[in-house]
N, C-alpha and C positions, 0 to 999 in steps of 0.2 A: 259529643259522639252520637252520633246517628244510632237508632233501633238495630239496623241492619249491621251496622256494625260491630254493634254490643252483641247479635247472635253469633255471627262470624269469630269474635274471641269467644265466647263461650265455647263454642266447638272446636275449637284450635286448644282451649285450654283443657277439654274433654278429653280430645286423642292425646294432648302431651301426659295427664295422669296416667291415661290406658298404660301408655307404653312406659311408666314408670313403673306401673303393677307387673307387666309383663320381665320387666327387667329385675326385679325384686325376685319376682317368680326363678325366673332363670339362673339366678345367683345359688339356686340351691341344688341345680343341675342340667348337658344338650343332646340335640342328637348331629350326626356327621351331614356336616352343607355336601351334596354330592355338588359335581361340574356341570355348570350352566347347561341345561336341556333346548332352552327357545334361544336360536340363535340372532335371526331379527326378520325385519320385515320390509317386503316391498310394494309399491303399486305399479302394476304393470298395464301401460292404456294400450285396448283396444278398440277396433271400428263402433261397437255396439257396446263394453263393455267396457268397468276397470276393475282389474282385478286385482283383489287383496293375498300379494302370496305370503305365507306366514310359515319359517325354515324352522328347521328342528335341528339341532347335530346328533340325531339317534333315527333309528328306524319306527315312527308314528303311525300306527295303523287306524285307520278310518272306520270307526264304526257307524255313529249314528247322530245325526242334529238335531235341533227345536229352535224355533218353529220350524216349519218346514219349507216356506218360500218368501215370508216379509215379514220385517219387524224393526224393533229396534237393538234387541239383547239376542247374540246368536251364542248358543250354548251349544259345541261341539265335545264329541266324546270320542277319547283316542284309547288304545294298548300300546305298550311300548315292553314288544317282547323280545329284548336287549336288555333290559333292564329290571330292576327289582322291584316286582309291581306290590310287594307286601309292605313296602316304605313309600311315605308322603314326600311327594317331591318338594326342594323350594321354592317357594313365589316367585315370581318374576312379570314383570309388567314392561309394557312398551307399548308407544302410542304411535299415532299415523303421522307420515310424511305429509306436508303438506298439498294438496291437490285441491282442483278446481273443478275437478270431476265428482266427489264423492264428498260424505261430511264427516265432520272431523269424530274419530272412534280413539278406543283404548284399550289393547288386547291383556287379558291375565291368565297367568297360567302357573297351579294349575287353578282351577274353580271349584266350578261342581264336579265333586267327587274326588275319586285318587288321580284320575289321568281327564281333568276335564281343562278347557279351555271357553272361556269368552270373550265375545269381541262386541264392545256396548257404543252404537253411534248416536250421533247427537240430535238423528232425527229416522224415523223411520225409512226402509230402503226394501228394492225386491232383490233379490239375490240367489244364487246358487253356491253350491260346496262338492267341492269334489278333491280328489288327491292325487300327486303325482309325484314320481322320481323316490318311489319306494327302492333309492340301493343300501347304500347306509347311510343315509339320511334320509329326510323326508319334508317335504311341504304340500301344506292344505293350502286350497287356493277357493278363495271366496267371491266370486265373479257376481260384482255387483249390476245391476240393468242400469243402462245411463236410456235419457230420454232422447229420441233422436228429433233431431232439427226440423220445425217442422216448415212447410211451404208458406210461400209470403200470404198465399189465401188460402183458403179452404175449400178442396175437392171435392164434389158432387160425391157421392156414394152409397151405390141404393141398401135402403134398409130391406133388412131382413122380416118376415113375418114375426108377428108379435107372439113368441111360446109362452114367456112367463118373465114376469119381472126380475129385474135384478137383486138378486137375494143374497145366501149367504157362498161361499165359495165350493163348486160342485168338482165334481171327476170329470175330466173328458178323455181319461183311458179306452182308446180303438180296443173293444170286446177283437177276442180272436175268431178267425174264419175256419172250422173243423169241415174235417171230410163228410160230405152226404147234404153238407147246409144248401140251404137255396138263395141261389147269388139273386136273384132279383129282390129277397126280403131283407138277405144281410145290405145289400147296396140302399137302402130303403132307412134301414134304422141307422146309417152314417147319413144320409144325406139329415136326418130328424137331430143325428145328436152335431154335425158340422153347423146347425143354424143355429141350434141351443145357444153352443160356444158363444159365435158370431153375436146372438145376443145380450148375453152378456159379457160382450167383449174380450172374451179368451183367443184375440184374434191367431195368436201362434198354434193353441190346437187346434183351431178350424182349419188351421192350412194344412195340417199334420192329416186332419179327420178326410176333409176334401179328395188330399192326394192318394190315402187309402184306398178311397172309392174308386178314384180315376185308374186305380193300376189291379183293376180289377175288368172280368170278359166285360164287354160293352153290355150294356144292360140300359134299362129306363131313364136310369139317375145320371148316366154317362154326361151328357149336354148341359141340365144343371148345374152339375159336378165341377163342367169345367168353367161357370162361368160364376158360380160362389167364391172358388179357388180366386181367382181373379179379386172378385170383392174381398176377400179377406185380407190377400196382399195388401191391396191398395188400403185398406183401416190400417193395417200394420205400419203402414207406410214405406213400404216396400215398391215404390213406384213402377222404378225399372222391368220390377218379378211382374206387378200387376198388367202395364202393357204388353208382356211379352206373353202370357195368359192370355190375355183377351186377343190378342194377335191369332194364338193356335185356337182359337175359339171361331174367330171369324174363316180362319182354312178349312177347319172341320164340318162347320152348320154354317154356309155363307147365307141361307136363306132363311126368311120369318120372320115373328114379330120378335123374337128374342134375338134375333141380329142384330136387326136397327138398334134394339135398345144398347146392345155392346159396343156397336159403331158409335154413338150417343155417349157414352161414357170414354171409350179409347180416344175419340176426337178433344171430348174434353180436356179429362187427365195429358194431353200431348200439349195443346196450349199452355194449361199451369206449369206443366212441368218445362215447358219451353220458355216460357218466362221469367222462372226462377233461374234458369240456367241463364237468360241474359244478365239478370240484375246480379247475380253472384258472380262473373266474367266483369260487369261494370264495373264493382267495388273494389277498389283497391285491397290488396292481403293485408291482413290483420298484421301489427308489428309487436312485436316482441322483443320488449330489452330487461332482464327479468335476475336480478341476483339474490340468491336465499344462502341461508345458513341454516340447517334446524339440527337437530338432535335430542340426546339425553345425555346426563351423568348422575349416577348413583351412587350412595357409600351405605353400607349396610356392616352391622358387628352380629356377630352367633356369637352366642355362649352358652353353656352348660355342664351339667353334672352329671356323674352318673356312679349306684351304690349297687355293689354287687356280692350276695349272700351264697357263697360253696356251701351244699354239704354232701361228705363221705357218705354215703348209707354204710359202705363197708364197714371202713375206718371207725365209723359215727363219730366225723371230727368236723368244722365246721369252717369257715375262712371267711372272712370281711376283709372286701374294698371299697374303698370310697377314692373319687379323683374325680379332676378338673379333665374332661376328655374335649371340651371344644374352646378355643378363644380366636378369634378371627375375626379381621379386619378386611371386607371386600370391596374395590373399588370398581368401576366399567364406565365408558363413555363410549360411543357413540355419534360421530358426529357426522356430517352432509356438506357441502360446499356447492352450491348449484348456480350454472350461470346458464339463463337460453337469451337466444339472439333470435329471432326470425325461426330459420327450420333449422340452427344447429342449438343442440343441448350439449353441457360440459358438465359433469360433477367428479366431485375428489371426495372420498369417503376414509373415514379411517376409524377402527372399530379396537378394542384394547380390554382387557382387562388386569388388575391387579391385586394379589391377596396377600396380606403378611397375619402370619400364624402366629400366635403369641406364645405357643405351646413346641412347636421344635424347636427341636435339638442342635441341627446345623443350619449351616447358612443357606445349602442350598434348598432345601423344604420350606426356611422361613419365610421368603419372600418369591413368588414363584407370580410373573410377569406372561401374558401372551399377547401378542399382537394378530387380532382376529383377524383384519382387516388392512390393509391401506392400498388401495386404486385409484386411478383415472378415468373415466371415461367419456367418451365425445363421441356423438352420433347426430346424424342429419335425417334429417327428416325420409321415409321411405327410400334410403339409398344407400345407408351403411352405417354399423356400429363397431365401436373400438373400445377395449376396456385393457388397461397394463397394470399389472401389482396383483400382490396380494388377494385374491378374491374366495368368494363361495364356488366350492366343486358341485359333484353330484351332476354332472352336466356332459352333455357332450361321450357319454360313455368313461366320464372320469367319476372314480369310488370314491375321491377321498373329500372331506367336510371343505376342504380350502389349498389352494395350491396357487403359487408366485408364478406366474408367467403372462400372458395374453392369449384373449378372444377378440378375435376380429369377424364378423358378420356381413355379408354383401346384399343385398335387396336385389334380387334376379329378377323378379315378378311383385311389383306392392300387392301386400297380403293374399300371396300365394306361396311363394317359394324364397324363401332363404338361404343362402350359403354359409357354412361357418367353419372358422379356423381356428385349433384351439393348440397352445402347447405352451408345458411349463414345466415346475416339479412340485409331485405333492407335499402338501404339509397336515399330516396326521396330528390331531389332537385327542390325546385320549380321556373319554370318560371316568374313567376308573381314580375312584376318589386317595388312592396313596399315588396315584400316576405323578412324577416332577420331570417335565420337559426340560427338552437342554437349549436352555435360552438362545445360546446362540444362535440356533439354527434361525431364529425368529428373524434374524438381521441379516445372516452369512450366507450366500451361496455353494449348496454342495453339487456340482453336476453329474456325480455317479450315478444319479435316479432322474430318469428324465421322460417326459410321454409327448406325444403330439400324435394330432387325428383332425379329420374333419368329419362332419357333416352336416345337414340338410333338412330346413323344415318344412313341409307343404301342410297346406292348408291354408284358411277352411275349404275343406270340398262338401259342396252340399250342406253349406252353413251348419255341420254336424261335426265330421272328421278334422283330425288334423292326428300328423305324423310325423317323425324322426327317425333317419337312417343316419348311423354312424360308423367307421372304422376308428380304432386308436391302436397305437401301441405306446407299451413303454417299456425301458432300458434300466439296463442298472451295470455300470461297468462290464459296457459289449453284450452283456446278455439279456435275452427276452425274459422280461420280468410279466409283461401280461398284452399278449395280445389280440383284440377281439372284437367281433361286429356286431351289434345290435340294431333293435328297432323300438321305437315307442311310438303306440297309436292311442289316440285321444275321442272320445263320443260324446259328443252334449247334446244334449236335444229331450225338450218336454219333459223336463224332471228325471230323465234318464240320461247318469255320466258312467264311462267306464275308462279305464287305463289299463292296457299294458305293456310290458316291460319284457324283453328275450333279448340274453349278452350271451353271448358264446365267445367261446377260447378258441382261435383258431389255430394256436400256438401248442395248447396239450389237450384240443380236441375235445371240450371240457365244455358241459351247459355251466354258464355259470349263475342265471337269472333266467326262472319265466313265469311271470306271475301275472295274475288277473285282479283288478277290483274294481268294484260295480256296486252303485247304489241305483236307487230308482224312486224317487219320491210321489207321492200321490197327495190329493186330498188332506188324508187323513194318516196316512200309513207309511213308512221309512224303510224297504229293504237295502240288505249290504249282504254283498257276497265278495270272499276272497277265496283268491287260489295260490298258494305262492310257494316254489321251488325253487333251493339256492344252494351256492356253494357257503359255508360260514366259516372261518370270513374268507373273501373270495377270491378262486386259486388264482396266486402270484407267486414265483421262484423265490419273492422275500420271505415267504410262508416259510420256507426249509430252517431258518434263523431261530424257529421258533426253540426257544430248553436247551440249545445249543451255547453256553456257558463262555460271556466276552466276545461272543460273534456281533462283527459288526457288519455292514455295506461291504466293505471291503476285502471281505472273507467271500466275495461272491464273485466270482470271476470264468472266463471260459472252459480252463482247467477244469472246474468241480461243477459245470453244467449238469452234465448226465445225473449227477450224484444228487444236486439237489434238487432236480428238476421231481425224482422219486420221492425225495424226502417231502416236498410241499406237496403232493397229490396225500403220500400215505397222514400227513396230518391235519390234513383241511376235510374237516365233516362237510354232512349234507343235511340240511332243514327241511323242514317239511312243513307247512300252513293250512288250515282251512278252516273258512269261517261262514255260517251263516247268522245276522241278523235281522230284528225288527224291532220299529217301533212304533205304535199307534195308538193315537187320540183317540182316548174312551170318552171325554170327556169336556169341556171348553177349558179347565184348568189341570187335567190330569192325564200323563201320559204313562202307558206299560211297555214295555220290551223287555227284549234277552236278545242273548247268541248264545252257538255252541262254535266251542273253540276245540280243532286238533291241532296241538303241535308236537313235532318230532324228531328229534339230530341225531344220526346216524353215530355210530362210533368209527375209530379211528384203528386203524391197523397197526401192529407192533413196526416202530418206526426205529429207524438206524441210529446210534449214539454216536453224534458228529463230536468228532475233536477238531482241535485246531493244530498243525506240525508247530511246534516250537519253532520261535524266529521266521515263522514264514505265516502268511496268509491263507494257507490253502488245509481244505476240510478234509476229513479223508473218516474210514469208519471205524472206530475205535475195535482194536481185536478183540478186548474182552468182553465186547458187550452181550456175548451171550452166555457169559461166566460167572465175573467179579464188579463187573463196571456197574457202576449207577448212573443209569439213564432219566433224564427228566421228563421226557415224553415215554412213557411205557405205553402198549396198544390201553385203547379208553373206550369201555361198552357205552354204546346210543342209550339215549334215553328210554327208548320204547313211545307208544303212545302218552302224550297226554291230553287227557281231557279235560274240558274245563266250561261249565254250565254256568250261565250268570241269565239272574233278573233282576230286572230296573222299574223304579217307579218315579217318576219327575212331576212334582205338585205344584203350581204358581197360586200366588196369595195363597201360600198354607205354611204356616197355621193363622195367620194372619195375610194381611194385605201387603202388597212392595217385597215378598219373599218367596223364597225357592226352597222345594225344598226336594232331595234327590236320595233314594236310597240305593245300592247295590248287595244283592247276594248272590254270591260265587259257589259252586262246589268244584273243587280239583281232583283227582285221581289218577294216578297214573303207577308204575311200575316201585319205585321210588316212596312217595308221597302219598297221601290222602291230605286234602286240607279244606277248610270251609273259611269263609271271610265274608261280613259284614261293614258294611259303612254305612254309616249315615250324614248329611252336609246340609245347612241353614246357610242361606247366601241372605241377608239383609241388606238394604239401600234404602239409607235413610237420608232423603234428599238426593238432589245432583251429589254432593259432594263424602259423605260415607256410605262408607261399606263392612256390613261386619257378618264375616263367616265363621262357623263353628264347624269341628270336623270331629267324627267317631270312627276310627277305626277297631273292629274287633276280628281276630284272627285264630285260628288253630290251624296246626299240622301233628300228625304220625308219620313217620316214616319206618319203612319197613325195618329197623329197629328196633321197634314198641317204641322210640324217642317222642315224646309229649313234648310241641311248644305249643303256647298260649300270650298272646299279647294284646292287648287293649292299649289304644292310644286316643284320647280326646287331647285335640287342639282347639284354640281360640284365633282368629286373626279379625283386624282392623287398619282402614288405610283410610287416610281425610285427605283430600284434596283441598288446596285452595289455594288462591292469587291465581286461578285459571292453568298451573302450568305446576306446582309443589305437592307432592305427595310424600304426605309421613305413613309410613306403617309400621305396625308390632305384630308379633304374633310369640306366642309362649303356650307349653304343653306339656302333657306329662305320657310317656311313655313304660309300661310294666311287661315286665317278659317275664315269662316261668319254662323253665326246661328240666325235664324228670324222665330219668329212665331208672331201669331196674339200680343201679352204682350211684346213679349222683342226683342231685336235685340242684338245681341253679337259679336264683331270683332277682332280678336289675330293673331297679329302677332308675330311671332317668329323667330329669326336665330338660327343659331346652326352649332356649326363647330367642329370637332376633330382632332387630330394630334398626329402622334405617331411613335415610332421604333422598329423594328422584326429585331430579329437574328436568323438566320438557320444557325446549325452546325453537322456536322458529320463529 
């Protein structure tokens, strides 16, 4: 047996001890696996770009990355304000489709910290981040730089004066133009930082900085202006931009020695670029006969314990529990079918998960089956997409995580204008860890709840913008369950992305989306800004169903329109969002940031006690609900403000080398609550192939109670890869809560360990 060999079982027989400790650990107590959060991942090819979309089935909010524009470990950092942010989510990993565009990465989630994600490639890469399709759900999209094709020879192109050598990576943020400035200096100190750029190659802000100048009164620098513009394109390799530049150069200044020189390079660059247009016309199209299979399958076990100490202060009596609160068995695949020919592509996807409890009671808790996924889809090259089954929503003006029916797409304009047809019926999966779906539905067809809509993509305009206009509606047994038009608009450009989102109800007249999010990356510095105003969750005539006791679908009908049209307005709140952050390099290894966070949900107004008429379908208002009856929805006061102040420190090689190391502190406060919280997180990579993270959580709250919790949780996790494509991990912890108010005192502790195995194939 080889050296190399003999290493490779040692670490395989490394992690199999871990995870025996882990499992030992466990046996003496767990905490609850909430529902899968990362739903999966796509690559989506553009002209300049391929992007890495990476879905959530929760609403993920974008705060802040590291590095900030190239590397090889991108460390993103999300909120997930749906969800319970004082509990560690579980692990979940998933790696890339196969592509020839980009290199091969491995996404985990979460990472660094409570709500972190990373996505680790196999070679350094330039990249952006930005987010989109904030309804309920969410995806981050990672728009990698591809290198663009360059010409069979190499274009003339005049160099810029020599300012300064190429050194470390500088700012080319256009300074702003205030009132009173003098345009002949401000024009002066762009033309000084557009050639900076240009010399060390920052050829995309030179064009940025250039065209600043140029759309400003004619001045000195005007002429220059326009003929650096020119050169910049043409470095960029934007040929077509650059001759059409030097074209409005020649109309503007036909005369002088800085003509000639433009005439001297436009003559040029039209030969190369005319020659390459023969020999690519010469060559025959590339052929493509191309069949893949890739995916994943995983089986992972939770277990745990958990011992919990009552005491009366009144009483002064005292109670002990001890029990088995986790056994669980998780299984998920993932699988890809890809066939291309030429310019049509075909794939068949089908996506699933499976858990059996060891711990319920009935049958139908024990074994609880979803089928996330299974579609088709076929698409040709710039001329039209089809996709039928089972798919991911959030699209098109559709709310829901995933809904059975088809999208069909036309290509009006290549890469400018799309058409698209969407209609199906949703399929809601809920989060909510005692939630047990009714399998059926997974296979059956119910047509009571049905939507269809179109819309439209434009762009790029201005190599920056791109947009979506929608209409949809949907039905539910003859009535309008939600009808409504939005728009989503998209910004990229020089480290500056923004998105947003506005859905309207045109149906009850109802905002039910409009939010803002913006980052802006520099240098050295990360800002993030959001805005976001919603209906939660968001108004539909199914909303009326809500606490209304054996209401099903079919308790919705034209008859009790009017009736419940009221009911879902008076019990659908309204949210509130705002966030400022930052993060910035103090340091070559050490980064600081914060945000402040408001958030806020309206309450609800005293809502009608729906009954059902015996032996009939139909709702009607119960008489005594302002008497004797017990209503499930009673009026619900809003939260009020909450606030919530967090900072960040992000260390690389600390406390050693090949480690991360990530703290957060929070303060909360609000009407409700006061709370503070603490984390701290060690990411270790020891080699290619381990990984060993340690996690601190510490917590307090008061609430206006005097009710005292306190909890501290340190976890351990570890995951080996090897045979290029097998990942084992463990992970095991201990969790301690204390809750005391003036009557009781409460103390639980808990362990909790899981372990499991991933296959990656393609």
């Amino acid at each position: 047996m080889t050296r190399i060999d003999l290493g490779k079982l040692r670490l395989a027989a490394w992690a199999i001890f871990l995870c025996g400790v882990f499992a030992l650990c466990g046996l003496l107590a767990p905490t609850s696996v909430a529902a899968q959060v990362l739903d999966h991942i796509e690559i989506v090819e553009t002209p300049t770009t391929a992007e890495i979309h990476i879905i959530f089935n929760a609403r993920a909010l974008y705060l802040r990355h590291t590095p900030s524009q190239q590397g090889d470990l991108i460390r993103i950092f999300l909120d997930f304000p749906d969800l319970d942010r004082s509990r560690r989510f579980p692990r979940e990993l998933a790696t890339s489709p196969p592509s020839d565009l980009i290199p091969k990465f491995s996404v985990t989630f979460p990472d660094q910290g409570t709500n972190g994600l990373s996505i680790q490639f196999a070679k350094p890469v330039r990249f952006r981040v930005s987010q989109r399709d904030i309804r309920s759900s969410s995806r981050i999209v990672i728009s990698v730089k591809l290198d663009r094709p360059a010409l069979p020879q190499e274009i003339d192109t005049p160099s810029s004066p020599s300012l300064e050598e190429k050194g470390p990576k500088q700012s080319f943020d256009i300074p702003p133009f205030g009132p009173g400035m003098n345009v002949e200096a401000y024009a002066e100190d762009l033309m000084k930082l557009g050639r900076k750029a240009l010399n060390v190659g920052e050829h995309e802000s030179a064009v940025q900085i250039f065209n600043a100048l140029l759309n400003l009164p004619p001045n000195k620098q005007s002429r220059g202006a326009q003929e650096w513009v020119g050169v910049a394109r043409q470095r960029n390799k934007e040929y077509a931009k650059a001759k059409t530049e030097y074209e409005l150069y020649l109309k503007l200044f036909p005369e002088g020695e800085e003509a000639a020189r433009v005439r001297q390079r436009l003559a040029s660059l039209e030969e190369t670029t005319g020659q390459f247009a023969q020999s690519k016309a010469s060559r025959p199209s590339k052929k493509i006969d191309e069949t893949r299979v890739y995916g994943s399958a995983y089986t992972y076990y939770y277990g745990g314990y958990s011992q919990t100490t009552t005491t009366d202060k009144v009483a002064n009596s005292t109670t002990n529990r001890h029990n088995q609160d986790q056994s669980l068995l998780q299984s998920a695949f993932d699988v890809t079918g890809r066939y291309r020919k030429d310019e049509y592509d075909n794939k068949f996807v089908v996506r699933g998960t499976q858990s059996h409890d060891f711990l319920a009671t009935t049958d139908l808790r024990r074994d609880i089956s979803r089928l996330r996924a299974l579609y088709f889809e076929h698409a040709s090259q710039d001329s039209y997409f089809i996709r039928v089954g089972r798919q991911p929503g959030n699209t098109g003006g559709v709310l829901d995580f995933r809904f059975d029916g088809a999208w069909v797409r036309y290509v009006a304009v290549p890469q400018f204008l799309n058409v698209n047809l969407i209609a199906g019926q949703p399929r809601q999966f809920s989060l909510s860890s005692n939630y047990v779906p009714d399998d059926p539905r997974n296979f059956r067809a119910d047509l009571s709840r049905y939507f269809y809509g179109a819309n439209v993509d434009i762009g790029p305009i201005g190599q920056a913008w791109n947009a979506n206009l929608y209409v949809i509606n949907q039905m539910v047994n003859g009535v309008v369950d939600r009808r409504a038009v939005g728009t989503e608009l998209r910004f990229a450009s020089n480290g500056k992305n923004a998105f947003s989102l506005i859905d309207y109800d045109v149906s009850y007249n109802v905002l039910n989306v409009a939010m803002l999010n913006g980052t802006w990356v520099t240098d050295k510095t990360t800002y993030t800004v959001l805005l976001d105003h919603r209906r939660t969750p968001y108004l539909q005539t199914t909303n009326a169903l809500f606490g209304t006791p054996n209401a099903t679908l079919q308790n919705i009908n034209p008859t009790n329109e009017s009736l419940l049209r009221e009911q879902a307005k008076a019990v659908t709140a309204t949210s509130d969002q705002v966030l400022a952050g930052v993060l910035h390099a103090v340091s070559k290894d050490w980064q600081l940031g914060g945000d402040v966070r408001l958030n806020r949900i309206s309450g609800t107004g005293a809502t009608n006690c729906l009954v059902i008429l015996p032996g009939s379908s139909t709702l009607f208002l119960n008489p005594n609900a302002t008497t004797d009856a017990a209503c499930s929805l009673q009026a619900l006061p809003g939260t009020g403000n909450i606030w919530t102040y967090t900072a960040q420190a992000i260390g690389t090689n600390f406390p050693v080398e090949n480690m991360t190391f990530v703290a957060n502190a929070s303060y909360i406060t609000s009407q409700a609550y006061r709370a503070q919280s603490l984390t701290l997180n060690s990411l270790a990579r020891l080699g290619q192939n381990v990984q060993f993270d340690t996690f601190v959580l510490l917590y307090h709250q008061k609430d206006s109670f005097d009710v005292d919790l306190y909890r501290v949780t340190p976890t351990a996790r570890i995951n080996y890869r090897f045979f290029d494509n097998w990942t084992l991990e463990a992970s095991g912890g201990l969790e301690k809560t204390l809750t005391q108010s003036a009557t009781l005192k409460d103390s639980t502790s808990r362990q909790f360990f899981f372990f499991g195995l991933r296959w990656d194939f393609s």
